[in-house]
C-alpha positions as CSV (number, residue, x, y, z in Angstrom):
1,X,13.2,28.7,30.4
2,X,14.2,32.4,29.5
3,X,17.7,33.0,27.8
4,X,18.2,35.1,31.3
5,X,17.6,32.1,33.2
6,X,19.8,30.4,31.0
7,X,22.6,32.4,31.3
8,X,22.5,31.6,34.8
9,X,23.3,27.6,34.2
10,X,26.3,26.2,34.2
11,X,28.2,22.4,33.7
12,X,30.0,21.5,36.6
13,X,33.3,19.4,35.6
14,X,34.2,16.8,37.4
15,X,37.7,15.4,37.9
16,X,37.0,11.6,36.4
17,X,36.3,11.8,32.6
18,X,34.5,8.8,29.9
19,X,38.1,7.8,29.5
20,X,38.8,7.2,33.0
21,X,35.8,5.1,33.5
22,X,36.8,3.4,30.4
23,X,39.7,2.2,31.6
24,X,38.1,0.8,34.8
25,X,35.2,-1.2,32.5
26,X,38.0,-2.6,30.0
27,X,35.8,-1.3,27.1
28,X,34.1,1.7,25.7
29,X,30.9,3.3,26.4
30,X,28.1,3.5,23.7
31,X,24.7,4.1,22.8
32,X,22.9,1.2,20.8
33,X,19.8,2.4,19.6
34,X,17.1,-0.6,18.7
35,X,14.2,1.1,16.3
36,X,11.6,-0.6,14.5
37,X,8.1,-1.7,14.5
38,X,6.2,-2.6,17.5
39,X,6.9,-6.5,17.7
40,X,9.9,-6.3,15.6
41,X,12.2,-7.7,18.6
42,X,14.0,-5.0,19.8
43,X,13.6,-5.8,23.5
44,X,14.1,-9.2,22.7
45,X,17.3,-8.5,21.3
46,X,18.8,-5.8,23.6
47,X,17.5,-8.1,26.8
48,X,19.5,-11.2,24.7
49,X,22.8,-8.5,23.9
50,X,22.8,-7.0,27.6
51,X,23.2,-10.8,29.4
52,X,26.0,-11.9,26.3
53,X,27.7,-8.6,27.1
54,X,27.5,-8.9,30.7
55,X,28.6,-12.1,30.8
56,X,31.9,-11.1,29.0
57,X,32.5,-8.3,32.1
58,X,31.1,-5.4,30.3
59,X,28.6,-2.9,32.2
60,X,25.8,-2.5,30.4
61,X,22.1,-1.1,31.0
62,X,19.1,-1.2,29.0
63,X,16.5,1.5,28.5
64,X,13.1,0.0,27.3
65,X,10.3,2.0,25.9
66,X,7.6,0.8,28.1
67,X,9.8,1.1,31.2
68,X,10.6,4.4,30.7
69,X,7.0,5.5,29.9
70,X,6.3,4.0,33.7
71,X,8.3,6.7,35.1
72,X,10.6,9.3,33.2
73,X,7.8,9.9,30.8
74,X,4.6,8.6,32.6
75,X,3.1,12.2,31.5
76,X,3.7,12.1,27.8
77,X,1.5,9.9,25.2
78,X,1.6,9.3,22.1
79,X,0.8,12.6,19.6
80,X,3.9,13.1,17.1
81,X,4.8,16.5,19.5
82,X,4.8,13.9,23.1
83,X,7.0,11.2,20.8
84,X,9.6,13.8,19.8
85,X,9.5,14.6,23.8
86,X,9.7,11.3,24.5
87,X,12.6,10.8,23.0
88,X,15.0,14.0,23.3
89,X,14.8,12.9,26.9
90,X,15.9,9.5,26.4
91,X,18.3,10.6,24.1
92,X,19.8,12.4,27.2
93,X,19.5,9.8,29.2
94,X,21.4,7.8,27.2
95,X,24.2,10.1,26.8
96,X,24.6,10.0,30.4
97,X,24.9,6.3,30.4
98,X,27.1,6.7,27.7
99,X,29.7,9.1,29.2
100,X,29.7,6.8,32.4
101,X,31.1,4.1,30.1
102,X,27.8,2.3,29.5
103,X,27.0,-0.1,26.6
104,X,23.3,1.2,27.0
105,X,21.0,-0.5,24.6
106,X,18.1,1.9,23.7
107,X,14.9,0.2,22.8
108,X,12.1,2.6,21.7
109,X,10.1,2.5,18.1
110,X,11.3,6.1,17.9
111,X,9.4,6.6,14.3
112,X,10.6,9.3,13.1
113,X,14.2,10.2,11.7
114,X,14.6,13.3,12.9
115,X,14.2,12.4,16.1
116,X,16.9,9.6,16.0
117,X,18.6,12.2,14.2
118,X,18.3,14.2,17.2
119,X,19.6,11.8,20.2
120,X,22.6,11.1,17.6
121,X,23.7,14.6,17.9
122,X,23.1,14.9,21.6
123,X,25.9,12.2,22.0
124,X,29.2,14.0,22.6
125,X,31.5,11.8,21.2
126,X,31.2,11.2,17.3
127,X,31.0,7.4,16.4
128,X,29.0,6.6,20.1
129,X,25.8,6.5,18.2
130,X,25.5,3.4,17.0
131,X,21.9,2.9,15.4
132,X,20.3,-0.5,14.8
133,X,17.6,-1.1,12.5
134,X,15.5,-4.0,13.8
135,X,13.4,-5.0,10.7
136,X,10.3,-7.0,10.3
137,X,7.9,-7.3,7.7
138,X,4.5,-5.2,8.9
139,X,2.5,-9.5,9.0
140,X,5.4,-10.8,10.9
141,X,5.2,-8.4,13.5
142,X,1.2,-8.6,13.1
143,X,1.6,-12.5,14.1
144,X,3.5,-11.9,16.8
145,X,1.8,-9.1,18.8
146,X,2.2,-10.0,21.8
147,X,0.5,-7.5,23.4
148,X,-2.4,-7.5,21.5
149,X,-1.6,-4.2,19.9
150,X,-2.3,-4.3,16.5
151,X,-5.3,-6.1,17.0
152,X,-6.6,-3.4,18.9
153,X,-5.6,-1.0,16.1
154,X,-6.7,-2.7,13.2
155,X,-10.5,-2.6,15.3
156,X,-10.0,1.2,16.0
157,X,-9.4,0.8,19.5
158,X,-5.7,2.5,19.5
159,X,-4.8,5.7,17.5
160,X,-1.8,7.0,15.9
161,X,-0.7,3.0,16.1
162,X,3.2,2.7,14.6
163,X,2.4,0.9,11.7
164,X,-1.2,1.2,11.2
165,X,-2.6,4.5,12.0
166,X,1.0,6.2,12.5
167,X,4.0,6.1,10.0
168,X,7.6,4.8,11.1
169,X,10.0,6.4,8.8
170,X,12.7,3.5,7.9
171,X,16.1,4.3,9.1
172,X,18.0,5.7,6.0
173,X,21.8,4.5,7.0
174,X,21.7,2.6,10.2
175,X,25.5,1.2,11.6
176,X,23.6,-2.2,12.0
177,X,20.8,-4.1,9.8
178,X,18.8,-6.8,12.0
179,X,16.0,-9.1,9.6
180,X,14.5,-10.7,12.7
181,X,11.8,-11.8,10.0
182,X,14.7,-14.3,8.9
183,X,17.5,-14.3,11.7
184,X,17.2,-16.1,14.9
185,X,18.0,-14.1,17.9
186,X,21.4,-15.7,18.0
187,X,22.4,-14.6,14.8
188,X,21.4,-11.4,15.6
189,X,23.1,-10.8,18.7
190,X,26.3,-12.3,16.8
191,X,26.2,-9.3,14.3
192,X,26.1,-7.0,17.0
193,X,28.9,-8.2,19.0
194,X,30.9,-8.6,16.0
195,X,30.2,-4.8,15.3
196,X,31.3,-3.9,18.4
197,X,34.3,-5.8,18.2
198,X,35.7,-4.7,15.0
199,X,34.9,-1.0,16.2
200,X,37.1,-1.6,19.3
201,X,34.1,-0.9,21.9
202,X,34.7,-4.4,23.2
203,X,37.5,-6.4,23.3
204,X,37.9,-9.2,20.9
């Protein structure tokens, strides 16, 4: 797109604002974005944290990394350049969720900091980012695969494999620290709801 073309774009306003949905939902809308290893949990534990949420009244949503890749981003794969791509857009997806009130748990490897730096800053609110390191020793995850994954990229079969092949840059400062090497998914989900409590997204 040109900067003429550009110029020609505008934001249309509506009359409801985040705050007004707010009030309806009884809590705060945020973005709670699940990176780590392939295997890690980070489905398992945003599919767990949606249905403990929901069953407290809250709206929530969950955008998966292999869901979205069957639609949204069916034509990108899996070069550094098509990851970036991959997730800028669900970076504003998720601020759209986010603005309609949504606790919308994001659950994408997303390797590389500056692209979780990136869908941080596309959230227009400061403090709505709310990034959650899922860790898991490398052999733990390896055990697990339950996809088969890493066996196929230890033979050669997969390239540019998170992990193996590929780097995943460790979050430096995320708001939340999951071991799901040590923690039960219980425990884990209990340190995210108690984060969101004490930052006054959900009610206590």
């Amino acid at each position: 797109m040109t900067n003429h073309e550009k110029a020609n774009i505008y934001w249309h306003q509506g009359q409801i604002r985040k705050a007004d949905r707010e009030r309806l939902s009884g809590h705060r809308g945020a973005v709670l974005w699940l990176t780590g290893l392939p295997a890690s949990g980070k489905s398992t534990v945003a599919v767990a944290l949606e249905k403990k949420l929901f069953d407290r009244g809250c709206r929530t949503y969950i955008l998966d990394g292999d869901n979205i890749r069957h639609g949204l981003n069916r034509d990108l794969g899996f070069s550094p350049e098509d990851r970036t791509e991959n997730i800028r857009r669900i970076g504003e997806v998720a601020r759209l969720f986010c603005d309609c009130g949504v606790l919308t748990m994001v659950a994408f490897i997303s390797p590389y900091q500056s692209d979780r730096q990136a869908a941080r800053e596309a959230a227009e609110e400061p403090g709505t980012f709310i990034e959650v390191f899922v860790d898991c020793p490398l052999a733990t995850c390896e055990q697990r695969d339950p996809k088969g994954m890493y066996r196929r990229a230890r033979a050669g079969e997969i390239q540019g494999f998170t992990g193996i092949s590929a780097p995943y840059e460790v979050p430096e400062k995320p708001e939340i620290y999951l071991d799901t090497g040590i923690n039960d998914l219980s425990a884990c989900v209990d340190t995210v709801i108690r984060y969101l409590e004490m930052n006054g997204f959900i009610p206590a």
